[in-house]
N, C-alpha and C positions, 0 to 999 in steps of 0.2 A: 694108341688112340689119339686122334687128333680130333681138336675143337676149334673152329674158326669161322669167321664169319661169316654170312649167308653170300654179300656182296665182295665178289675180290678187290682187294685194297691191296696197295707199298705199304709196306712197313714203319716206321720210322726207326724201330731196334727189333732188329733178331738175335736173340740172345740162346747158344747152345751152352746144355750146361750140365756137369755131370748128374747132376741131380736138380729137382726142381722141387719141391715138397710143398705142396698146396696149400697144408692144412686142415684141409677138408678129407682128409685118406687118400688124396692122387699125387703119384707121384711121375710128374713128365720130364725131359729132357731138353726142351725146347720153348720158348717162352716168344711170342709175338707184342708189342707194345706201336702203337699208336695216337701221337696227340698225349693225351695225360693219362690214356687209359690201356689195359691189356685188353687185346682186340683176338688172339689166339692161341693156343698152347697147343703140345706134342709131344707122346711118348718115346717120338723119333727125332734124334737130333737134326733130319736134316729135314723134317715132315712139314716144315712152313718155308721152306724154299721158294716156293711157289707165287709168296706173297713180300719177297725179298727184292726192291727194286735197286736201279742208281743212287737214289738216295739214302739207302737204308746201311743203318750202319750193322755189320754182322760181327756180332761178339762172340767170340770162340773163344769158349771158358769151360772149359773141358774139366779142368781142376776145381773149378769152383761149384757149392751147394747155395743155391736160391731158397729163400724162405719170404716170404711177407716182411716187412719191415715193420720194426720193435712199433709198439703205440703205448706209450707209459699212459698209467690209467690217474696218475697222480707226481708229480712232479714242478717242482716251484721256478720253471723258468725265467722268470722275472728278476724272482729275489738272484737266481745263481748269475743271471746278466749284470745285475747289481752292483753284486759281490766284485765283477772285476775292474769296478770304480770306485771299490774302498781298500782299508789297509788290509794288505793279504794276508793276516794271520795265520789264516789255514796250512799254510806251508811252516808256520814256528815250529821247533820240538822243543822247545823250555821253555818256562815261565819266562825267564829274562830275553829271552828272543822274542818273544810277542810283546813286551811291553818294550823293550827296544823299539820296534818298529812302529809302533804308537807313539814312541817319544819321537821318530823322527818325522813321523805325520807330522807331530805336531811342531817342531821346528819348521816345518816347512808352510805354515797353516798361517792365515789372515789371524790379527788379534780376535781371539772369544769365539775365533772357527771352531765347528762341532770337529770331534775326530772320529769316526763309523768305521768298524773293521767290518770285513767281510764275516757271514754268518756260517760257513761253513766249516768250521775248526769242531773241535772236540779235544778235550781236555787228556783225554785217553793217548792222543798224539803226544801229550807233553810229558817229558821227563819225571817231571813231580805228580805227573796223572790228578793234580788238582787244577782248579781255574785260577784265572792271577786276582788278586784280592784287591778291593776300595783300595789299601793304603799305596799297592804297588802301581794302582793306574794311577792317582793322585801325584805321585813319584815321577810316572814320566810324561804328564802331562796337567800340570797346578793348574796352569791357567786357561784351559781349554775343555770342555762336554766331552765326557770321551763315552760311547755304546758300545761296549762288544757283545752284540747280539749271536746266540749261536743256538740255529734254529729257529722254529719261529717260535718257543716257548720257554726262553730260558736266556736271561741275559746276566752280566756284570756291568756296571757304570763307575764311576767315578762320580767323586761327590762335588767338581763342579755340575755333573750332569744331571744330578739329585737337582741342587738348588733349582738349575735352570727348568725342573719341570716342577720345582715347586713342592716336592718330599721333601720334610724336613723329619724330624727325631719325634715328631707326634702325629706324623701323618698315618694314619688306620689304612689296612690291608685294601685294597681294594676288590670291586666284585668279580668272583672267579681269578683270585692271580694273591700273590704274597712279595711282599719287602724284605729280604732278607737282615735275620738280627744276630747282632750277639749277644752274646750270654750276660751281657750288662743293657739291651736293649739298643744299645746303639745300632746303626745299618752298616752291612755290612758290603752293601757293593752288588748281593746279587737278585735278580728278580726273576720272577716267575708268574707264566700266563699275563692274568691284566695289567700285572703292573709293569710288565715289556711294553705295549702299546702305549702303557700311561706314560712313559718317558719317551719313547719313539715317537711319539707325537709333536715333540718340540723339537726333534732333527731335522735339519733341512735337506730334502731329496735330492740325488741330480737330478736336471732338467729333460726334457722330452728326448730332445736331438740328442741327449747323449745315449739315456735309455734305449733310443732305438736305433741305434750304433751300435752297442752294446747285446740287444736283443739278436741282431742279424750275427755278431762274432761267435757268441754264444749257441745258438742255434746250430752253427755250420759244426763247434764241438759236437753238439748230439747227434747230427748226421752222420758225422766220423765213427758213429758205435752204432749207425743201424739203426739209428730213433726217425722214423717218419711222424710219429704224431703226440702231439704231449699235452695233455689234458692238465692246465694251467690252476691252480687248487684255490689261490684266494690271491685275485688282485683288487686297489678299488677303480674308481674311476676315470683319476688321474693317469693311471697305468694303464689302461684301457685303451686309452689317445696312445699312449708311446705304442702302443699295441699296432691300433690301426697308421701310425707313422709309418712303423718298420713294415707293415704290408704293403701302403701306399709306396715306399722306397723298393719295395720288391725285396727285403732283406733278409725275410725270414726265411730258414733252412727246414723247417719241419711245420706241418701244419699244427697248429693251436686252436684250443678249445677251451677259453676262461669259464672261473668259475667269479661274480664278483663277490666281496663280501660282506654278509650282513654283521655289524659288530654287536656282540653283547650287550656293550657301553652306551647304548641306544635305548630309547624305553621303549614301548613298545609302539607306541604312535609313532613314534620317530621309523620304529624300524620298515614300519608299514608305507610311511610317507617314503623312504625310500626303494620301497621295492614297485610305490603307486607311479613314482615320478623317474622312474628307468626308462618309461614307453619304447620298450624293447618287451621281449621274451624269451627261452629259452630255443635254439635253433637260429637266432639269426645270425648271419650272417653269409660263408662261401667256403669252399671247399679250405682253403687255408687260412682263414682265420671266422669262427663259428662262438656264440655266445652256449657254454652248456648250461650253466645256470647260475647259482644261489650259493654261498658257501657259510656254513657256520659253525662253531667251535661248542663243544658241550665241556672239553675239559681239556687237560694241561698235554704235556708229551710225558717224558718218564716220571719228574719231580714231581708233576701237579695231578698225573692219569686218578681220576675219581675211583677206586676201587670197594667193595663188598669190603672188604678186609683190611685192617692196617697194614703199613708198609712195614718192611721186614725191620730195616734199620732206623724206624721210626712209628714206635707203636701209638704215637698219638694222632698221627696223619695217615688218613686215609685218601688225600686229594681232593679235588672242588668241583662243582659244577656249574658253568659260565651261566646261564641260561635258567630262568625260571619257567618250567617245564608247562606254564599254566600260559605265558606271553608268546615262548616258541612256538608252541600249537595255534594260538591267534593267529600270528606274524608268518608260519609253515602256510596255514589252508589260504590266507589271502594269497599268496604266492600262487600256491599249486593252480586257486581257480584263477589268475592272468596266465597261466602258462610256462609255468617257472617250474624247471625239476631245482632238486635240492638235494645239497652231499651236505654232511653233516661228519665232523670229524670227532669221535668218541675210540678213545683211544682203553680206558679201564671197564669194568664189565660193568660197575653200577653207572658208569656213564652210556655205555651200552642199553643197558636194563632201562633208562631216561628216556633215551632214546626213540627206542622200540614205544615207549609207554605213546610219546609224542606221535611218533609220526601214525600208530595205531589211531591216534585223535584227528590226526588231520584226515583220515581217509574216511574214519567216521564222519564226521562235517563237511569232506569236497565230495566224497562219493568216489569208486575205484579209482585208481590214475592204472596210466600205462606201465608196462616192466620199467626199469632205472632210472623213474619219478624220482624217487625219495630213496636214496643212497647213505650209508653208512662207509665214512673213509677210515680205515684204518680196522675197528673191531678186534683189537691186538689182545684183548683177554677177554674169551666167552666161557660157558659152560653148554654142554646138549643144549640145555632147556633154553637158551638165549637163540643159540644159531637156528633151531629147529622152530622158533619163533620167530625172527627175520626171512625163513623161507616161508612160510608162512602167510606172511604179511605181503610178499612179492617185493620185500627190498634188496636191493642189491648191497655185494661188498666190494671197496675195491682193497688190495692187498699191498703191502709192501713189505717184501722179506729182507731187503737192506735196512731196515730200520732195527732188526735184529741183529745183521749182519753186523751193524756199526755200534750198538748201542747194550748187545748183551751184557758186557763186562758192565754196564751201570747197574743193568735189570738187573744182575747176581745180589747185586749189594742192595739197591732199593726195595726188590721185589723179593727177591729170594731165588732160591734154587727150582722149584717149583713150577711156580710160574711164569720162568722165563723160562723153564722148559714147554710150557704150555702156548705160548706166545705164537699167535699166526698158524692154528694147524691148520694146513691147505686141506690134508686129507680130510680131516672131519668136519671141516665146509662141506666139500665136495661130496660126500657123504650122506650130509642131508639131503643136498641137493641144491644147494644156494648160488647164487648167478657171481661168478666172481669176477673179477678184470684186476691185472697184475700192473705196477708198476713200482717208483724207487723210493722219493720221498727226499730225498739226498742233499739237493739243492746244488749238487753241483753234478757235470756229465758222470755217467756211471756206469761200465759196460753192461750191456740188460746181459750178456753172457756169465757175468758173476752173478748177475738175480738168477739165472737159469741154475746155476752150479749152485748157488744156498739154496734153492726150491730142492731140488732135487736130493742135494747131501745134506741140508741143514748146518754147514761150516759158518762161522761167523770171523769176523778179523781177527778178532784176541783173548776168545772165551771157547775154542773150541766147536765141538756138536752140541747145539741144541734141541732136544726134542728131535732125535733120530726116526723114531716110529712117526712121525708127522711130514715128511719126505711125500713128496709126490713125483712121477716119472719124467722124462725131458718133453715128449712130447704133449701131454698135458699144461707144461710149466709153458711149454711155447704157445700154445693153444689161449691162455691165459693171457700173454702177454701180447695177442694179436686178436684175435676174432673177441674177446672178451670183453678187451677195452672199444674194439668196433661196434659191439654191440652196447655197451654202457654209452658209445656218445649216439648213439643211433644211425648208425652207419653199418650196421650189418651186412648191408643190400649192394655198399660201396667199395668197403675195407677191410682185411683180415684175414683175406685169403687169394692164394691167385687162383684168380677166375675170369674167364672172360667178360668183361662188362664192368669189372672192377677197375680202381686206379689203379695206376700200377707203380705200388709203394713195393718197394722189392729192394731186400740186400744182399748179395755175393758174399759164400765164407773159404777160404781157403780146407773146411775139413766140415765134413758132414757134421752137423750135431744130433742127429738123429743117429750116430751108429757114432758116434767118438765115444771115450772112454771119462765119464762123467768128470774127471778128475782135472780133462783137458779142457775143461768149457772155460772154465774162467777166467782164463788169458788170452780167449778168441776173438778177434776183432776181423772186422769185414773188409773185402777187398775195394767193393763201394757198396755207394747206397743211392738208388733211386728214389725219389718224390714225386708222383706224377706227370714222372716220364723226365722228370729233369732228373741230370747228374747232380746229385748234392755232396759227394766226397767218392773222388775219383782220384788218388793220387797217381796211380800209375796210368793212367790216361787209357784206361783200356774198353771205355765207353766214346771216346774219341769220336767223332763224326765226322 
């Protein structure tokens, strides 16, 4: 079967190829691309010769499997651009190795300079599988703010960096978030939810031109793994500029879809004044960089997730809830009637349960919205009566199985056995019937082939299978991570599949993953990766023109 276009056209790539896998259940051998878009396809490798001129570059990739290219439905590019302008701790494996390299930040650092590590570590990397404590940051940096932020819900400080935002030893919890103490009341160095922001608030950022410096470096890693689109989770406005810098510079490597964000820390006039004085809406912008909407936080990540139930290893804490559920629904329907969809990140089930009660108020007061209006990110612990509720409602979820991947060995110990088996079951989404879109959550590049290989086998880094019966197949997993996330940014009709008329977001794999042997996906990375008809990671030149 060949499909192409009414009018004969050049090509600009003629791509043959052992396989071509749509998405859609077609599977061709020959792929047409034109300008930014796919203009033809072919059962027969050689079935768009026809439309092959002088110019046209003819890629013979015989060996290689075409898929749509990756669209994370959630992923924090900003922060992981960031992260490679602060101290890299992510790479420590001991305590004394990350606070080494905060002490030599700070040797190197202007008098009373903040010192910012990157947010991507995990304590699980470190030798002593704890985080370094107040006294050892104190230790290699007295005279300097030092944040080791990891995640966006969960930091350590140093108690210059206490003072500088103003916690002292009778400062009270703040709303949705905790000051870590010891058992004498003293602080201990670590924070969680609000009180990250409350001290992050007094660090100084790098500046635009670095960010989006930063942003285009960053980006061209994602591309290297088959990421065409990444749906940006919470930047604020400031970010937003470096945003549109690195578009105006032509830098960015994958298209982007922010979300900006509303903070809890706002009353509710505030929040309102903010979403009145955006004079923007949801959908603006251009095929590579697009406004999706709203972003707001109902509760913590592991340490703070609001649960139904106390925590395992903590039967006095059940976690928080950022948001009063009476303001959100105010501050939600004003949104929704300017035109704003809204993700909402609810990570424990009574934060779920919050949730649902919310955005159920907003649609009673704006009146139906369209499908992936009103978004739930993450949904990492439900029960039937939750998910069977969100379908329901016609809210969407977006997924992220790395977040298990990287973080089970905590859920064992926080949550328990139980329900870190229960954590993300794709199948019993799916099941109900619930609109999913797949991505990482990570904060730094991540092959989307290890989310495929955890979707499928439920393997995690260093805790094993979790929740084996909750497995979903490859081709679904891929489905998820391509036409799902095209349809959560509304781009169904654009992206997610090849098809003629679509862009043509497309990545080469050296082995089918549709017929590999699920064991091999995780180590699979791509030969390139197309973005609308540009090469964005070509190392063997074999897109060459």
């Amino acid at each position: 079967m060949t499909r192409q276009p009414a009018e004969p056209l050049l090509l600009d790539y003629l791509i043959r190829a052992g396989a071509v896998h749509s998405m859609t259940g077609e599977t061709y051998r020959s792929v047409g691309v034109r300008g930014p878009e796919i203009v033809a396809v072919s059962s027969d490798p050689d079935g768009l010769d026809d439309l092959a001129g002088g110019g046209t570059a003819v890629v013979d990739a015989g060996d290689l499997t075409l898929l749509p290219a990756f669209a994370d439905s959630h992923e924090h590019l900003m922060e992981a651009s960031n992260n490679t302008l602060l101290v890299p701790v992510d790479t420590a494996r001991s305590v004394a190795e990350f606070t080494g390299m905060v002490a030599a930040a700070a040797r190197d650092a202007a008098p009373g300079e903040w010192v910012l590590t990157s947010i991507g570590w995990h304590e699980s990397n470190l030798a002593e599988n704890r985080v370094p404590t107040l006294a050892e940051l104190d230790a290699a940096a007295p005279d300097h703010p030092v944040l080791a932020r990891r995640g966006g819900h969960f930091a350590v400080a140093n108690s210059a960096a206490l003072r500088a935002a103003g916690i002292d030893p009778d400062t009270p919890d703040p709303a949705g978030g905790k000051i870590g103490r010891l058992a004498d009341g003293s602080r201990d160095g670590t924070l969680e939810g609000g009180a990250v922001y409350q001290v992050a608030a007094f660090a100084p950022g790098p500046g635009r031109a670095k960010l989006a410096g930063a942003l285009g470096t960053t980006s061209a890693a994602y591309a290297a793994l088959g990421v065409g689109t990444i749906r940006e989770p919470m930047i604020d406005l400031d970010e937003f500029l470096a945003y549109q810098d690195a578009r105006d510079r032509d830098l960015l490597n994958v298209r982007v879809r922010p979300m900006i964000r509303v903070g809890s820390e706002l009353t509710t006039d505030q929040a309102i004044a903010l979403v009145d004085g955006l004079g923007a809406r949801s959908g603006f912008g251009d095929d590579g960089l697009r406004i999706w909407g709203l972003k707001f936080v109902m509760d913590g990540g592991v340490e703070g997730a609001a649960m139904e139930q106390p925590y395992a290893n903590d039967p006095g804490n059940s976690g928080h809830l950022n948001w009063d559920p009476a303001a959100m629904t105010k501050v939600c329907a004003e949104a929704v009637r300017r035109g704003w969809r809204v993700g909402t990140h609810a990570v424990g089930d009574r934060a779920v349960r919050t949730l649902l009660e919310v955005y159920e108020a907003v649609v009673a007061q704006a009146g139906p919205v369209p499908p992936w209006t009103l978004v739930i990110e993450h949904a990492m612990f439900t029960d039937a009566a939750l998910r069977e509720r969100a379908v329901r409602g016609g809210f969407g979820v977006t997924v992220q199985f790395p977040l298990l991947w990287n973080m089970a060995s905590e859920m064992l110990v926080t949550w328990g056995p139980e329900r870190t088996r229960q954590v993300t079951p794709l199948d019993q989404w799916l099941a109900a019937g619930a609109s999913l879109a797949a991505g990482t959550d990570l904060v730094r590049p991540f092959n989307p082939m290890t989310n495929v290989w955890g979707m499928v086998t439920r393997g995690t880094k260093s805790a094993g299978i979790q929740g084996a019966e909750h497995a979903i197949d490859i081709v679904t997993a891929l489905r998820l991570y391509t036409a799902g996330t095209a349809a959560l940014n509304g781009e169904a009709d654009r992206l997610g599949s090849i098809t003629p008329g679509k862009l043509a977001d497309l990545v080469g794999y050296p082995a089918d993953p549709l017929a590999a042997d699920p064991d091999d996906l995780a180590g699979l990375t791509p030969a390139f990766t197309i973005v609308g008809g540009r090469a964005t990671h070509d190392p063997d030149q074999r897109l060459a023109r």
